[in-house]
C-alpha positions in Angstrom: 5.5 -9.1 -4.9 7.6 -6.4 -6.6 9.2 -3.9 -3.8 7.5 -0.6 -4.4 9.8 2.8 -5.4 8.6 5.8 -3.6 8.9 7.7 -7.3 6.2 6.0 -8.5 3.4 7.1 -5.4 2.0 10.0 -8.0 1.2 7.2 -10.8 0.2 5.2 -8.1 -2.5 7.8 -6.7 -3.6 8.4 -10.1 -4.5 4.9 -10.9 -6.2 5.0 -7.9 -8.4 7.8 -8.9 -8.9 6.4 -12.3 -10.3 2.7 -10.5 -12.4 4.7 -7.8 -14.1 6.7 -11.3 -14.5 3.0 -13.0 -16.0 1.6 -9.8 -18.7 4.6 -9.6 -19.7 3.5 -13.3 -19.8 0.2 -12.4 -21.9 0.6 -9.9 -24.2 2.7 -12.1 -24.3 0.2 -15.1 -25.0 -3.2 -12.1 -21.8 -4.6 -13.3 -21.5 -6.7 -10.6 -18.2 -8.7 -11.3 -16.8 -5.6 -12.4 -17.1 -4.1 -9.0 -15.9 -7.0 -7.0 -12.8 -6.8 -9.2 -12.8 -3.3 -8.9 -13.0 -3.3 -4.7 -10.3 -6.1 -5.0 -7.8 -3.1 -7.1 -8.6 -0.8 -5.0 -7.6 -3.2 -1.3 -4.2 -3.9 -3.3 -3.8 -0.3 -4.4 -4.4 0.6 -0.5 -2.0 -2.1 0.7 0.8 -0.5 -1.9 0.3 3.2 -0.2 1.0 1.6 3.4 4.0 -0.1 1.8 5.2 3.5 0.3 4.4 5.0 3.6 6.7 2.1 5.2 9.4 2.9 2.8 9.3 6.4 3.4 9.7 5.7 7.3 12.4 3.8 7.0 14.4 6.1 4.9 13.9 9.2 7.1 14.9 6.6 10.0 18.2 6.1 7.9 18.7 9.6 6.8 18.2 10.7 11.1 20.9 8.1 11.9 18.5 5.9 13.5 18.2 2.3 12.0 15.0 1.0 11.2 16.0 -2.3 13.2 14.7 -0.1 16.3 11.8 0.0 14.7 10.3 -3.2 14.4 6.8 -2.0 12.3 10.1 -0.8 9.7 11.5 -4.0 9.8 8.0 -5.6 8.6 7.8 -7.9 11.9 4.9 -7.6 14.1 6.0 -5.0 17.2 4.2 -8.0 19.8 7.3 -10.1 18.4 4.6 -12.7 17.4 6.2 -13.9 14.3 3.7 -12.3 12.5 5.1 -11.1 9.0 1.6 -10.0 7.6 3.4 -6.1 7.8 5.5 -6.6 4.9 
């Protein structure tokens, strides 16, 4: 997966606005594949804004002279040190 630049969280809330218009047609019209598809966008989209909010986090933690290895959420681990890298 391509690492997300924060620059890009304006084009990325726009596309979001544009899928959530395209599902509310979809739903109108029964397109039923269409809207599975559509739901599917719209989880990915939601998993790119956590990323950016991530990102964002651990650049104020840089710029406030705290490291983001204090902050294990930042570093994408699980903070129960499970070994669980579904944060990333």
């Amino acid at each position: 997966m391509l690492r997300l630049d924060l620059a890009q969280v304006p084009q990325l809330l726009e596309i979001e606005t544009n899928t959530r218009e395209r599902l509310e047609e979809a739903h109108r019209m029964q397109w039923l594949g269409e809207v599975a598809a559509l739901k599917e966008s719209l989880r990915h989209i939601t998993d790119k804004k956590k990323q950016a909010d991530r990102l964002r986090r651990q650049a104020e933690y840089g710029e406030s002279g705290t490291g983001a290895l204090d902050d294990p959420a930042a570093a994408g681990h699980c903070p129960c040190s499970c070994s669980d890298d579904r944060l990333r």
